[in-house]
C-alpha atoms as an extended CHARMM CRD file, in Angstrom:
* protein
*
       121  EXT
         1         1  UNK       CA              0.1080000000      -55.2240000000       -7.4630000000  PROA      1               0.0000000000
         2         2  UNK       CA             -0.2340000000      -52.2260000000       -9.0950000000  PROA      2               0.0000000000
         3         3  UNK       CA             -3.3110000000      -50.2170000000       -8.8990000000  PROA      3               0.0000000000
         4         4  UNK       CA             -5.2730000000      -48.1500000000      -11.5280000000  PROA      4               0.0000000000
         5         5  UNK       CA             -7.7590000000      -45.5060000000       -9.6270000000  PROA      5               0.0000000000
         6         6  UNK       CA            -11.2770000000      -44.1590000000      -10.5360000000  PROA      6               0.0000000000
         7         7  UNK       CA            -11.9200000000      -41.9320000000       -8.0000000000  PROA      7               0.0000000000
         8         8  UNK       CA            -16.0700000000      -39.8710000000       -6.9080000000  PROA      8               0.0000000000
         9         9  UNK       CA            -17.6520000000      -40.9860000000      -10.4770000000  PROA      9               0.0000000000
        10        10  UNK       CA            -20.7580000000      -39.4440000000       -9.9940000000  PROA      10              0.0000000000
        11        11  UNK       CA            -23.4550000000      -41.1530000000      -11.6630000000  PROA      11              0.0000000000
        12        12  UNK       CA            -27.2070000000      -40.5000000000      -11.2960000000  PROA      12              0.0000000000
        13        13  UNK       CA            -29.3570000000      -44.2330000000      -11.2840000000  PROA      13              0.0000000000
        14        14  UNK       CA            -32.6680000000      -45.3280000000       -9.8670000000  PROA      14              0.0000000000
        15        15  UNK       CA            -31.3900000000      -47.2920000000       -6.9450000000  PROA      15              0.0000000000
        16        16  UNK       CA            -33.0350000000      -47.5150000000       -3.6560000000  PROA      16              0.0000000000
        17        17  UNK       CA            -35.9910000000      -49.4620000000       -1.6100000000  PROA      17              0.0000000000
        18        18  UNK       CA            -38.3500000000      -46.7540000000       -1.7720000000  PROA      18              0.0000000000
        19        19  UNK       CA            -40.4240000000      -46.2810000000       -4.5390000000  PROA      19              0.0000000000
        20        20  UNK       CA            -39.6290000000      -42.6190000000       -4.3210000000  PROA      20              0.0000000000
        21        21  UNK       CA            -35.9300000000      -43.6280000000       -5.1290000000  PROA      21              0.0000000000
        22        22  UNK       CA            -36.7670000000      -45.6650000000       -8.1520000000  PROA      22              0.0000000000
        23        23  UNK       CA            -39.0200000000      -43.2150000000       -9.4900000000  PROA      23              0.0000000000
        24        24  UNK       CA            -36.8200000000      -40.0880000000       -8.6390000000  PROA      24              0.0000000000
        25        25  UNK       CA            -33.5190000000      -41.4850000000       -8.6520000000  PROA      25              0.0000000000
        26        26  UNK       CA            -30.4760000000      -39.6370000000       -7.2140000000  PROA      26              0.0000000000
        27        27  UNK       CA            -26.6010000000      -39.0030000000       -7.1940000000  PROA      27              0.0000000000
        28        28  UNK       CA            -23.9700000000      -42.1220000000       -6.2670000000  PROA      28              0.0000000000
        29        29  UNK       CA            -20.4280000000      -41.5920000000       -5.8450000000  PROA      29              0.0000000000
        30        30  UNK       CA            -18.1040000000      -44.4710000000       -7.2640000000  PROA      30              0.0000000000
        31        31  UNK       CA            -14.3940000000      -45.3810000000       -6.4570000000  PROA      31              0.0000000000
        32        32  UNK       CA            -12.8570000000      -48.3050000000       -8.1190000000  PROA      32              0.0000000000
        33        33  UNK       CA             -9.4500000000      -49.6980000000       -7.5130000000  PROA      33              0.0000000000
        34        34  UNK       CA             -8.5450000000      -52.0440000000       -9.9750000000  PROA      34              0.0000000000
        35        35  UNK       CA             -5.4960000000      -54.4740000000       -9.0020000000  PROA      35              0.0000000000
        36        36  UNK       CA             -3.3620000000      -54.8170000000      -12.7260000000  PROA      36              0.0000000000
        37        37  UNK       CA             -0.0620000000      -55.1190000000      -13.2790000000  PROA      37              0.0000000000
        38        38  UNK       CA              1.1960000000      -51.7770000000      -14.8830000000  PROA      38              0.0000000000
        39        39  UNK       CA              5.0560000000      -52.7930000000      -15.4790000000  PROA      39              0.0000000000
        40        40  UNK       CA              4.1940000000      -53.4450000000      -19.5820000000  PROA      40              0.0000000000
        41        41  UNK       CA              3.0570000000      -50.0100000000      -19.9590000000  PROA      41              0.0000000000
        42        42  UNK       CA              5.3870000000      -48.2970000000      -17.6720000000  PROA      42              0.0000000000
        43        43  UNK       CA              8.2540000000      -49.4060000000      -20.1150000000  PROA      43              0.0000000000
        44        44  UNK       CA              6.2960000000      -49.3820000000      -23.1020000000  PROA      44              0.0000000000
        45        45  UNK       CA              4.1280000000      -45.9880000000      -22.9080000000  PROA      45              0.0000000000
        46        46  UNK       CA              1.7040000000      -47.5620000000      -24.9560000000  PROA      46              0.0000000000
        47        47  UNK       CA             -2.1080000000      -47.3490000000      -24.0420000000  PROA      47              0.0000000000
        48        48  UNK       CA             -2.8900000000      -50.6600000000      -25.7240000000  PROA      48              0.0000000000
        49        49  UNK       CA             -0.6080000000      -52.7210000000      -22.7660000000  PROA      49              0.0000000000
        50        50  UNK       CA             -3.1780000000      -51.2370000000      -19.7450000000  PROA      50              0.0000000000
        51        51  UNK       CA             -6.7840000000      -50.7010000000      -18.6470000000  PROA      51              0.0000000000
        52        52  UNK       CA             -7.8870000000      -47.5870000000      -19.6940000000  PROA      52              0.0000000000
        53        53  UNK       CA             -9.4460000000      -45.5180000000      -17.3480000000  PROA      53              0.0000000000
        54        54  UNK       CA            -11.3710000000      -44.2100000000      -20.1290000000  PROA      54              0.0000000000
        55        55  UNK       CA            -13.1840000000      -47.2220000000      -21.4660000000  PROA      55              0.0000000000
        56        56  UNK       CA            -13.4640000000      -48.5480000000      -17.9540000000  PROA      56              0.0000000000
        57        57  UNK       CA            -16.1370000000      -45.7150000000      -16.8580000000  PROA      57              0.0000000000
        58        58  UNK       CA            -17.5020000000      -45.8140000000      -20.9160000000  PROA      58              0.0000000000
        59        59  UNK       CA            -18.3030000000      -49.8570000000      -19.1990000000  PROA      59              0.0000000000
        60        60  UNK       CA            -19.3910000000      -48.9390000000      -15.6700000000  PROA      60              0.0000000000
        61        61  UNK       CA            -21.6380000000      -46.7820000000      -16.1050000000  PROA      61              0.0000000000
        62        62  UNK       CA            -24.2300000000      -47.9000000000      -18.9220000000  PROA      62              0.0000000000
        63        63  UNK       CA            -24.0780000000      -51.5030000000      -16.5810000000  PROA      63              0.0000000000
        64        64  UNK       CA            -24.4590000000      -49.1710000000      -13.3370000000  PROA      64              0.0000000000
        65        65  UNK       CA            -27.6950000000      -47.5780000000      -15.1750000000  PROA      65              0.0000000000
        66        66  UNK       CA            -29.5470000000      -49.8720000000      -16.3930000000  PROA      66              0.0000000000
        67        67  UNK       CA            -31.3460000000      -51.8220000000      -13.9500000000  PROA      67              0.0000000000
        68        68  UNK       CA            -33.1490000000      -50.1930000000      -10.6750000000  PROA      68              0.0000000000
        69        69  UNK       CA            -31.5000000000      -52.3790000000       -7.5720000000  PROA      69              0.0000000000
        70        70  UNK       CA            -32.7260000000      -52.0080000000       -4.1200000000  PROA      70              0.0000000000
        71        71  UNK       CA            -29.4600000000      -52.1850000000       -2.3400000000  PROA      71              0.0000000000
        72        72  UNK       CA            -26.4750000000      -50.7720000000       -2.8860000000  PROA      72              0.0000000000
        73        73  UNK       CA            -24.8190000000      -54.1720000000       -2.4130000000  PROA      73              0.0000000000
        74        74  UNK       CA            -25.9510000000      -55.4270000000       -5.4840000000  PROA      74              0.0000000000
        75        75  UNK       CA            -25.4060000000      -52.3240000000       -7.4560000000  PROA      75              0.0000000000
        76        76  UNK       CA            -22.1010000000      -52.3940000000       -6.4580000000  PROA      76              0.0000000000
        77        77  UNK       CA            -21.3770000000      -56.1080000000       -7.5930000000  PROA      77              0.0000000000
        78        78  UNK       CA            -22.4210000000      -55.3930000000      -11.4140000000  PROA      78              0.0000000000
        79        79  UNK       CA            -19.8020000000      -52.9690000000      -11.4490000000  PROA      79              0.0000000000
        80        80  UNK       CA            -17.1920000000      -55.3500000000      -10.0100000000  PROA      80              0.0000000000
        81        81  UNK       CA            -18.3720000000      -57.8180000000      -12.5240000000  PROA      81              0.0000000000
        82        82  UNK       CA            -18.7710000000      -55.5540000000      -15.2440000000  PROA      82              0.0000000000
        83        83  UNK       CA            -14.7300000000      -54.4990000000      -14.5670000000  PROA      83              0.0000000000
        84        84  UNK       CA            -13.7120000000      -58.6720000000      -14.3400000000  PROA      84              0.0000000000
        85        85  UNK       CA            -15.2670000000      -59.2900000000      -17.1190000000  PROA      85              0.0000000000
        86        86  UNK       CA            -14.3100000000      -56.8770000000      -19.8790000000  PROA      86              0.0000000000
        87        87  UNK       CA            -10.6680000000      -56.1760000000      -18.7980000000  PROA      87              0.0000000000
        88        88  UNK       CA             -8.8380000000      -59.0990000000      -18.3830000000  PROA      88              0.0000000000
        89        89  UNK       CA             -5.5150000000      -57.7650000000      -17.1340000000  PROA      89              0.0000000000
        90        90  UNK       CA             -7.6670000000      -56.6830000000      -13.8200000000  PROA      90              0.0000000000
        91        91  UNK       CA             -6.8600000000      -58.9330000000      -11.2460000000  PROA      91              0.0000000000
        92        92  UNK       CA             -9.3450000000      -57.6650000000       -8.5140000000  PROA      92              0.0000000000
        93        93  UNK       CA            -11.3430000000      -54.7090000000       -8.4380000000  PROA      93              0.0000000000
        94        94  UNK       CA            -12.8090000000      -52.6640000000       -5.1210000000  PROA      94              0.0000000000
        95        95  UNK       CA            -15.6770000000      -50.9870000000       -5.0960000000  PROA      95              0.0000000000
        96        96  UNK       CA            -16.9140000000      -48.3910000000       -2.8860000000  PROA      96              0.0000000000
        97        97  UNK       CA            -20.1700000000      -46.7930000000       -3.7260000000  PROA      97              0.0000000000
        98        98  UNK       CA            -21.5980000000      -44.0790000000       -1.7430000000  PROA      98              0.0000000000
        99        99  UNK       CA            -25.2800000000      -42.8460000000       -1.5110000000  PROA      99              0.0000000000
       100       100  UNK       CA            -24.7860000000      -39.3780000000       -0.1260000000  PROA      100             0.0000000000
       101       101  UNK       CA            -28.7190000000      -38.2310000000       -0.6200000000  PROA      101             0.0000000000
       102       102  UNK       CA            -29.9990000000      -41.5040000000        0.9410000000  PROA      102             0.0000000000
       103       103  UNK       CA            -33.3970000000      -40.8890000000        2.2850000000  PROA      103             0.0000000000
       104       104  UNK       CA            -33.2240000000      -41.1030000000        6.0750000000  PROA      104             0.0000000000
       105       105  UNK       CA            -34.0680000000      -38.6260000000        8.7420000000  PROA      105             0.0000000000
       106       106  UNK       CA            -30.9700000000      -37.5630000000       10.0730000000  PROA      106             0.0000000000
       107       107  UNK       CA            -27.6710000000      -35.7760000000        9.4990000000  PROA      107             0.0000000000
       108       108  UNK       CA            -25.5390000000      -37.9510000000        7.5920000000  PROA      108             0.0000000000
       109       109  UNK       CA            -21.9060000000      -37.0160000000        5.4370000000  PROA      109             0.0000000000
       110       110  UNK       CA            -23.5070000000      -40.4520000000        3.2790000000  PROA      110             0.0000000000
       111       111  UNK       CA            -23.7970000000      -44.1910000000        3.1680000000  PROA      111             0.0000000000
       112       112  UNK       CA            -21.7570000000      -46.8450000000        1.6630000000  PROA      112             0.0000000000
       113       113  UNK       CA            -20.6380000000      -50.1450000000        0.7310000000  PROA      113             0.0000000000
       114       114  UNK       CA            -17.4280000000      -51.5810000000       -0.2310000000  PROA      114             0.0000000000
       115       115  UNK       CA            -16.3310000000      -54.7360000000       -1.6780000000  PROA      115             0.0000000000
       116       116  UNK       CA            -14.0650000000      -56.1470000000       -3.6860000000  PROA      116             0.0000000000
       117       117  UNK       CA            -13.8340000000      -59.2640000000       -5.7980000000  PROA      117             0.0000000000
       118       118  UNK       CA            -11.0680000000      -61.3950000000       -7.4310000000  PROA      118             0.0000000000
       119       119  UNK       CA            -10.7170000000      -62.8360000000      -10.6790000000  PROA      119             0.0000000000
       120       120  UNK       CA            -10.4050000000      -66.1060000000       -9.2570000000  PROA      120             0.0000000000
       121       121  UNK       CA            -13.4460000000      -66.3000000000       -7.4330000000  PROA      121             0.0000000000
């Protein structure tokens, strides 16, 4: 399957347990690989027969935004759901959501969840 990549989407949300975090908010860093087949377009150069990239973020992040979460886990299921459900021609999409200025007392590079969900389940 062909793959189409949204790669460190920065997007600033009220996620967290703390009630700092929710009140504050802070940075998260997105990927997204979305499993579509891409042999239409290739031969047809015509935006209209693939996911745009474009309208996939204009999707993601409103949903992202606009509900505090506590976990990460759950933020990162609405945008998995948010990607099955308005493109159609993605067949599964991974998420992997990073929470580099999570508050915890020690050095960390950041924290993170993946997962990734078919269309089928």
């Amino acid at each position: 399957m062909d793959k189409i990549i949204i790669k460190d989407l920065k997007v600033f949300a009220f996620h967290g347990v703390n009630p700092e975090e929710k009140a504050d908010g802070q940075n998260f860093i997105l990927d997204i690989v979305a499993d579509v087949d891409l042999s239409v377009p290739c031969k047809t150069d015509n935006v209209d027969d693939t996911v745009s990239y474009s309208q996939m973020i204009k999707k993601i992040i409103p949903a992202f935004t606009a509900e505090k979460y506590d976990l990460i886990e759950k933020a990162a299921q609405v945008v998995c759901d948010t990607v099955l459900q308005n493109f159609s021609r993605v067949q599964s999409v991974e998420v992997t959501l990073r929470k580099p200025e999570a508050p915890m007392k020690c050095d960390f590079g950041f924290v993170a969840v993946n997962i990734r969900r078919n269309r089928n389940d």
